[in-house]
C-alpha positions as CSV (number, residue, x, y, z in Angstrom):
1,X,130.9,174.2,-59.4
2,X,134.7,174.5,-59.9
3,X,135.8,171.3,-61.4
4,X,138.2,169.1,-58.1
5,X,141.8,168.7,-59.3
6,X,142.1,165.0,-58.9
7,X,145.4,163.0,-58.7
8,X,145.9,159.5,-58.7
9,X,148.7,158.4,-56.1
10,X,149.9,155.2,-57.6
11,X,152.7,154.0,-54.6
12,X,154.4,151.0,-56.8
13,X,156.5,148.2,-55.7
14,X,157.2,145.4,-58.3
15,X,154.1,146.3,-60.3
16,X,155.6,146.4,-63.6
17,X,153.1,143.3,-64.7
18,X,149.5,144.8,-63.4
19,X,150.8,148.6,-63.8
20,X,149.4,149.3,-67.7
21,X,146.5,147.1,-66.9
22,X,145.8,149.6,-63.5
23,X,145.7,152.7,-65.2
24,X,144.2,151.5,-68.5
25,X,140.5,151.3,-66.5
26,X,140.8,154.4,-64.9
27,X,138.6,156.8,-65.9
28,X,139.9,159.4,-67.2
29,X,137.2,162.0,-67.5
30,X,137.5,161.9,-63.5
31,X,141.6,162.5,-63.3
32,X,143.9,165.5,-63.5
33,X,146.8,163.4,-63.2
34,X,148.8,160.6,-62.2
35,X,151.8,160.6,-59.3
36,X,153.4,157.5,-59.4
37,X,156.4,156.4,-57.0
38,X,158.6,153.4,-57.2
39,X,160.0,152.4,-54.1
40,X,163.1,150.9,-55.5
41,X,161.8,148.2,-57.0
42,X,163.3,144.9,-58.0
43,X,160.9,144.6,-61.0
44,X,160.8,147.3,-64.5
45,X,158.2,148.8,-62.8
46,X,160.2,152.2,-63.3
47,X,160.9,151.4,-66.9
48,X,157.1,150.2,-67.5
49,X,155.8,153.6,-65.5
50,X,158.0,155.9,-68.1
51,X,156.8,154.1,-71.4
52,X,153.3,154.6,-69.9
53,X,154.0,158.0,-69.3
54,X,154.5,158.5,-72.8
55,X,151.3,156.6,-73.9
56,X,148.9,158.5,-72.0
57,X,147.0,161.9,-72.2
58,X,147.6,163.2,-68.9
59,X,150.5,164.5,-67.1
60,X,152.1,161.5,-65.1
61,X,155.0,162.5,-62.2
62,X,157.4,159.5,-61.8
63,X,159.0,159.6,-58.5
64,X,161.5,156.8,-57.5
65,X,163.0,157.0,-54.2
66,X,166.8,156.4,-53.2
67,X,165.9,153.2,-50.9
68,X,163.4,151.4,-50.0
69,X,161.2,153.3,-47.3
70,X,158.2,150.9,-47.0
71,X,154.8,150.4,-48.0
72,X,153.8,153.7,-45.3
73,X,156.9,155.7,-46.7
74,X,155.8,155.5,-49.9
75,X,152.2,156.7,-49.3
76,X,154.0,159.6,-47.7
77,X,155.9,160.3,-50.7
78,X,152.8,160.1,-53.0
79,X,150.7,162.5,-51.1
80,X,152.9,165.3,-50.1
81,X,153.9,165.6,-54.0
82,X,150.1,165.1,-54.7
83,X,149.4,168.6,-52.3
84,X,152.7,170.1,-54.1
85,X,151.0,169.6,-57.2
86,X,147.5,170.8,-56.1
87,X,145.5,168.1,-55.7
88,X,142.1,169.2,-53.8
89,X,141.0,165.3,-54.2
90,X,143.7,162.4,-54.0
91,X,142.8,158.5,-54.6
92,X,145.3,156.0,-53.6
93,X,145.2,153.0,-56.0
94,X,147.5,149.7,-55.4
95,X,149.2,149.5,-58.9
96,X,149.0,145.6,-58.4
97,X,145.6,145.6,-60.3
98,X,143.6,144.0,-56.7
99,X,141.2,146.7,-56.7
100,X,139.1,148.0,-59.7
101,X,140.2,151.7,-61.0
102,X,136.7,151.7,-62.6
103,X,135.3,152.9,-59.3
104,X,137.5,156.0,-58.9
105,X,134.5,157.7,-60.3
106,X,132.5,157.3,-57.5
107,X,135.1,158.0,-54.7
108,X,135.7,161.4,-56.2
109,X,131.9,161.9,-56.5
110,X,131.1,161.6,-52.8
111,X,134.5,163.8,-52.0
112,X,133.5,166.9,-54.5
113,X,129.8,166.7,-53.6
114,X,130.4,167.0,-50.3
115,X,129.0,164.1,-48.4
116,X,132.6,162.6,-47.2
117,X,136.4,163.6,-46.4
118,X,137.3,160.7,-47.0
119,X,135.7,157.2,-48.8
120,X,137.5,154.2,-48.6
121,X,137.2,151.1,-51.1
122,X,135.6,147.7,-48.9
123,X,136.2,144.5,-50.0
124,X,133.7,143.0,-47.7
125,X,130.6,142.5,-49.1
126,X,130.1,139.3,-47.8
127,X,131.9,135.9,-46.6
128,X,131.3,133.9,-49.7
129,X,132.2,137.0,-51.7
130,X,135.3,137.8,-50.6
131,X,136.8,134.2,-49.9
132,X,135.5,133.7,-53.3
133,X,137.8,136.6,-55.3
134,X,140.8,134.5,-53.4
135,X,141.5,136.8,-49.7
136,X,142.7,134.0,-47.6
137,X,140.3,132.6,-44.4
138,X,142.9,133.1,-42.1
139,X,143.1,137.4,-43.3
140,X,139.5,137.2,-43.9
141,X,139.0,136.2,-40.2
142,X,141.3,138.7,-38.9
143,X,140.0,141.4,-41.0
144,X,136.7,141.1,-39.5
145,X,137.8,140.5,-36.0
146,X,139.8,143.7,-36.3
147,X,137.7,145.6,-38.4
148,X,134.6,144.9,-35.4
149,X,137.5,146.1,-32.5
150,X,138.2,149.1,-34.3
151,X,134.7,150.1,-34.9
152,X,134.4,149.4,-31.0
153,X,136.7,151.7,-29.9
154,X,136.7,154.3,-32.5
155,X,132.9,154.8,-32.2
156,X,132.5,154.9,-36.2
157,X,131.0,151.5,-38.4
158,X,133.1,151.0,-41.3
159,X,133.1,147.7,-43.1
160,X,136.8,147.4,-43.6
161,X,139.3,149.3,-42.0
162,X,142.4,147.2,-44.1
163,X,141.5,148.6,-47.4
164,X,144.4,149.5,-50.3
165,X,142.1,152.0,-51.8
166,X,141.2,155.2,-50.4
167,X,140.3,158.5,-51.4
168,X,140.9,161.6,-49.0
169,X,140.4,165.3,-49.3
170,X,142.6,168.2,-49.5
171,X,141.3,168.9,-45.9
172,X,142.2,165.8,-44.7
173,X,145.5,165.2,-45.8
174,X,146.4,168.9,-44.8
175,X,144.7,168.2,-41.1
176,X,146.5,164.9,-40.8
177,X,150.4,165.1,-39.8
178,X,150.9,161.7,-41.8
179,X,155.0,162.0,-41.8
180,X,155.0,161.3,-38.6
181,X,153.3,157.7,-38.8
182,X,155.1,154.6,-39.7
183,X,157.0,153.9,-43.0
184,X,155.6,150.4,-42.5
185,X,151.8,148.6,-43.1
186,X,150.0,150.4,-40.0
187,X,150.6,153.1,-41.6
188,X,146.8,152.8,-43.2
189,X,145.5,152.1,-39.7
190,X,147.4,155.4,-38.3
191,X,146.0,157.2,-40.8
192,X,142.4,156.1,-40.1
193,X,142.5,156.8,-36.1
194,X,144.0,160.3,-37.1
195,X,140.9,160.6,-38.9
196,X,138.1,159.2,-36.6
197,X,140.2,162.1,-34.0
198,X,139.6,164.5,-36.2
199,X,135.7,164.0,-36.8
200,X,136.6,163.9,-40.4
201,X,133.6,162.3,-42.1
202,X,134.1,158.8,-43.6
203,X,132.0,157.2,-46.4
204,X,132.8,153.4,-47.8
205,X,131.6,152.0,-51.1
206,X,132.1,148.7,-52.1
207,X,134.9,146.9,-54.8
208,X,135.5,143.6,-55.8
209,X,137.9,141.7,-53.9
210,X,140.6,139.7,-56.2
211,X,143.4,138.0,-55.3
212,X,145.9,136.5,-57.6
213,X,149.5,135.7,-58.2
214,X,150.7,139.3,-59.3
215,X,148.6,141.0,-56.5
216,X,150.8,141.9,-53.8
217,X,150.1,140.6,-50.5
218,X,151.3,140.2,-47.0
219,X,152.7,136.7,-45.8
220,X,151.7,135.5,-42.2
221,X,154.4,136.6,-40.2
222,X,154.0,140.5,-41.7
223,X,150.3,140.0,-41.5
224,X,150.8,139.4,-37.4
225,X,152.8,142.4,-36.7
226,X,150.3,144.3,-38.8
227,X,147.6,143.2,-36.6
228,X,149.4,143.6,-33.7
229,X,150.4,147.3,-34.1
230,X,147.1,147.9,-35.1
231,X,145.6,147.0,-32.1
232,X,148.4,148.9,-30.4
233,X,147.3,152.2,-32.5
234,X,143.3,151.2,-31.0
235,X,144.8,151.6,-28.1
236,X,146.6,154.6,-28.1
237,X,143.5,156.0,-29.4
238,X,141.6,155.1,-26.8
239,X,143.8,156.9,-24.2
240,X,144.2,160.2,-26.3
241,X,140.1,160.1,-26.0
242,X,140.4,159.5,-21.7
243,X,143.0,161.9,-21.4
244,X,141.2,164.4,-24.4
245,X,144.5,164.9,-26.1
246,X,145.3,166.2,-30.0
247,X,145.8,163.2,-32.6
């Protein structure tokens, strides 16, 4: 079997303290290469990413955008230089260190063996779990809430639909017409529903969820218009399935 060309996406924003410390534990026996870009950050994460350039074995794409185009922008960004560059498998990783690169092994696994299109990273194991590795109650809440909705109408039964940490095929990302989502955080829940429309098989495996002061997070106020456009997404989904129309 032809050995998967396998890029990291790393989309950074003020990551310069948990960058070195996120690709240090990725295995590297699993990766091609790394894309990472900076979307303008107010940090050195774009000085930190170029000394780590230097420091490591395999080719690493530093990208930094003019302006600030958002969490969603970014993600854009990251995967349409990822299917410049080849990619037939691409794992986005949160440079912020919140979810463990040791697992990338795994997500790629699933992907070239052919059981999934796309495996997503769950932080959800259980209640105690996850409120123990610091996720607020008030997200923890919502995420289940929303998570239980979404599997509702989307007829699939993943365990967390808000995950950082994804992996998707070449097929997928080629199928999915991502620039035309938001630049903002329902950007991730956009790109699931376009998924679930296409039939695109969907495996999750589960990661540690940590919390702390350098992982980036959400405050309230974001965390409510992420929900909410979320559940406007659920249903817009809903009526392209009455009315049988292309995602």
């Amino acid at each position: 079997m032809k050995k998967p060309k396998v890029i990291v996406a790393l989309p950074a924003y003020n990551a310069a303290a948990t960058l070195e410390k996120t690709v240090a534990d990725v295995p590297m026996e699993y990766v091609s290469e790394f894309i990472l870009v900076d979307d303008v950050s107010k940090d050195e994460t774009f000085s930190v990413a170029k000394r780590l350039k230097s420091k490591i074995s395999k080719p690493f794409t530093i990208y930094q955008h003019d302006q600030n185009l958002g969490y969603g922008g970014n993600q854009k960004t990251c995967y349409t230089l990822a299917l410049k560059r080849g990619a037939d498998i691409v794992v986005m990783l949160h440079p912020d260190y919140q979810y463990d690169p040791k697992l990338i092994k795994y997500f790629v696994e699933f992907i070239r063996d052919g059981y999934f299109d796309v495996v997503l990273g769950s932080r959800v194991r259980s209640r105690k779990e996850t409120l123990a590795g610091g996720m607020p109650p008030y997200k923890y809440i919502a995420n289940r809430l929303l998570t239980l909705w979404y599997n509702m109408v989307s007829g699939y039964n993943l365990s967390e639909w808000h995950t950082g940490m994804r992996a998707y095929s070449r097929k997928a990302l080629e199928t999915i017409e991502f620039e035309k989502f938001s630049d903002d955080f329902v950007f991730d829940t956009q790109m699931l529903f376009a998924i679930v429309g296409h039939s695109f098989r969907v495996g999750d495996i589960p990661v540690p969820c940590r919390y702390f002061k350098e992982a980036s997070s959400i405050n309230l106020r974001r965390s409510i218009c992420y929900g909410l456009a979320g559940v406007w997404e659920s249903f817009k989904h809903l009526a392209r399935r009455i009315f049988k129309r292309e995602v």
